[in-house]
KOLLUM-446511 format. One record per residue (C-alpha): residue number from 1; residue in one letter; x, y, z. Coordinates in steps of 0.25 Angstrom, whole numbers. Layout:
ATOM   nr  rest      x      y      z
ATOM  NUM     A      X      Y      Z
...
***
This chain:
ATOM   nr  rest      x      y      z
ATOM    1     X      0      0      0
ATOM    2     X     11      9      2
ATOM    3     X     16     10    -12
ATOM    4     X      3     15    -16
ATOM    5     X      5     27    -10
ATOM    6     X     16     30    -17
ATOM    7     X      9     25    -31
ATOM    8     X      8     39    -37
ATOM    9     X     22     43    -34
ATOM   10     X     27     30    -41
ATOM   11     X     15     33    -54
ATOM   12     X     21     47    -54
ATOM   13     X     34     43    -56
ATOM   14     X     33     28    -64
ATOM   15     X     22     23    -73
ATOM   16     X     12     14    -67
ATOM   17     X     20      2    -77
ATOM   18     X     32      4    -72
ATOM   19     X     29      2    -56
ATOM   20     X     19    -10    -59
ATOM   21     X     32    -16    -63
ATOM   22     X     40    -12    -53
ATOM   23     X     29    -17    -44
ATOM   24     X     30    -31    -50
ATOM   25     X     45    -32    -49
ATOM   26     X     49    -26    -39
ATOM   27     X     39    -32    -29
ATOM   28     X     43    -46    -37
ATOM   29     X     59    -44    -32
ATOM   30     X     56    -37    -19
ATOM   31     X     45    -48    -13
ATOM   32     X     52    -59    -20
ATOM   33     X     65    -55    -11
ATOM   34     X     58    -56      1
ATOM   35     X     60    -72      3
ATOM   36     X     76    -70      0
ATOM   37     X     74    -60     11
ATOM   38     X     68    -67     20
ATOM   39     X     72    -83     18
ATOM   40     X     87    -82     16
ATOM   41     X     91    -67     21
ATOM   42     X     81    -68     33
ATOM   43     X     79    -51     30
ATOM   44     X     64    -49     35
ATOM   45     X     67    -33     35
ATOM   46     X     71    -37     19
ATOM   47     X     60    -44     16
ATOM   48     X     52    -34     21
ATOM   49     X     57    -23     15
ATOM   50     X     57    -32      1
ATOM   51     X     41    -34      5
ATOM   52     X     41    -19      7
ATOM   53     X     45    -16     -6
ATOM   54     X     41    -27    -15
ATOM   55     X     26    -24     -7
ATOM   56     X     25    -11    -10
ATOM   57     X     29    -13    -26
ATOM   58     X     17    -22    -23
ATOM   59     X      7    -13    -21
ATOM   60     X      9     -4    -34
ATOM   61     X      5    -14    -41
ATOM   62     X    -11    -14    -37
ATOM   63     X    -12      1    -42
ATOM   64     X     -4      2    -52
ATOM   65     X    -10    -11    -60
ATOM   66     X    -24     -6    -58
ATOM   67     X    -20      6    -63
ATOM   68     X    -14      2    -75
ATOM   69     X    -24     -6    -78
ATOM   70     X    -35      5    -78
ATOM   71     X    -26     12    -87
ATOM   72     X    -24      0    -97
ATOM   73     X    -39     -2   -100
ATOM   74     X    -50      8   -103
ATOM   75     X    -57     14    -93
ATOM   76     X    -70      4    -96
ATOM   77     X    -61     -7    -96
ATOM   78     X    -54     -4    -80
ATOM   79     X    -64     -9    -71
ATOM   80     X    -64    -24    -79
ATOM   81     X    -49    -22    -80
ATOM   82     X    -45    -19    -65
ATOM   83     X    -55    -33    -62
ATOM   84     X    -48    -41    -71
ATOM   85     X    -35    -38    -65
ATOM   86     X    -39    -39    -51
ATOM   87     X    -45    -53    -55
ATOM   88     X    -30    -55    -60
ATOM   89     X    -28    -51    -46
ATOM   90     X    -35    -61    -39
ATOM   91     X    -31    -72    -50
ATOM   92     X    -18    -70    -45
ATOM   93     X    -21    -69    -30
ATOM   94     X    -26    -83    -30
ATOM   95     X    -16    -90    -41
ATOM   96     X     -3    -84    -37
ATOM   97     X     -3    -89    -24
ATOM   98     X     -6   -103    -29
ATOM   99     X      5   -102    -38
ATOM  100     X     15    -97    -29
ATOM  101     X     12   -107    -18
ATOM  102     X     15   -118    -29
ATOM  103     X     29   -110    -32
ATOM  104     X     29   -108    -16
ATOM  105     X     28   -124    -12
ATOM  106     X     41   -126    -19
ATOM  107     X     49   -113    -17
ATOM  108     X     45   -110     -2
ATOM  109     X     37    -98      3
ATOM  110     X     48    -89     -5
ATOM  111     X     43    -96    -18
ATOM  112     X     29    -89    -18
ATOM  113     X     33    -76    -18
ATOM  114     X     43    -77    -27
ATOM  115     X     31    -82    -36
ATOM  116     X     24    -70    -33
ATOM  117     X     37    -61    -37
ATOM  118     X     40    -69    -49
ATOM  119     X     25    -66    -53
ATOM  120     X     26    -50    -51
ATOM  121     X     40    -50    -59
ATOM  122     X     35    -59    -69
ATOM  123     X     24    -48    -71
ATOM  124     X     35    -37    -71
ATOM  125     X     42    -44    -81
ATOM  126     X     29    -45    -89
ATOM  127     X     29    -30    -89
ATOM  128     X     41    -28    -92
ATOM  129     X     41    -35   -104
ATOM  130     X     25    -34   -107
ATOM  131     X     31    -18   -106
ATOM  132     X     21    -13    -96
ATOM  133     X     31     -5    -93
ATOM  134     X     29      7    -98
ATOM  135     X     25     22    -94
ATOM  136     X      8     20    -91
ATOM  137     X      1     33    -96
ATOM  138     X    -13     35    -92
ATOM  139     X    -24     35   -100
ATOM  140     X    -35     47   -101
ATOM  141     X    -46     39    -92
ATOM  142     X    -38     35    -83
ATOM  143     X    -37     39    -69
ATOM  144     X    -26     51    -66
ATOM  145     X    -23     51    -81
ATOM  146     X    -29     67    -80
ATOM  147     X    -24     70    -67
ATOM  148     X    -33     66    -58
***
């Protein structure tokens, strides 16, 4: 919740493209650090700090994918849009977790969040090469595109 206070200072200064992928990948490294921290380095204060960090990459992600959905769709098309993501949403709430208790049972505890961080950076590296990267520009319809 705390990076969303600062969202407008970071949309002011990067396109909503560009911290969506920062979002995925640095939360993939930092959470995906924390077993190294914690198993062999026995670092809590590390961990913690990587959970910090990787967490508040996290919480951009909510925001700024709603957002830049609304801005890829007509404005006729948002409300059917913004459901089909969240039912990506929920899909992915019940069978991630399934999947990576699988990849866990062999791999440990460490092995299902390291599942999850292989997920966020796959879907960085997506973006990268789908080149979702780019500078967003509003369009005329959407919200704050006049100002307000």
């Amino acid at each position: 919740m705390l990076s969303r206070i600062f969202l407008p200072w970071f949309t002011a200064r990067w396109s909503r493209n560009t911290l969506v992928l920062a979002a995925l990948l640095v939360s993939a490294v930092t959470i995906g650090l924390v077993p190294l921290a914690l198993e062999p380095l026995g670092a809590l204060w590390l961990a913690a700090v990587l959970m910090a960090v990787g967490g508040s990459f996290l919480g951009l992600g909510q925001p700024l994918t709603m957002t830049l959905i609304a801005q890829a769709v007509p404005a006729d098309w948002r409300g059917a849009a913004l459901g089909l993501r969240l039912v990506g949403n929920r899909l992915g709430q019940v069978v991630l977790p399934v999947v990576a208790g699988v990849v866990a049972a062999p791999l440990g505890p460490a092995g299902g969040v390291w599942f999850a961080c292989a997920v966020l950076g796959l879907s960085g590296l997506e973006r990268i090469l789908g080149r979702h990267t780019g500078p967003n520009t509003p369009g005329p319809d959407t919200p704050g595109a006049n100002g307000s």
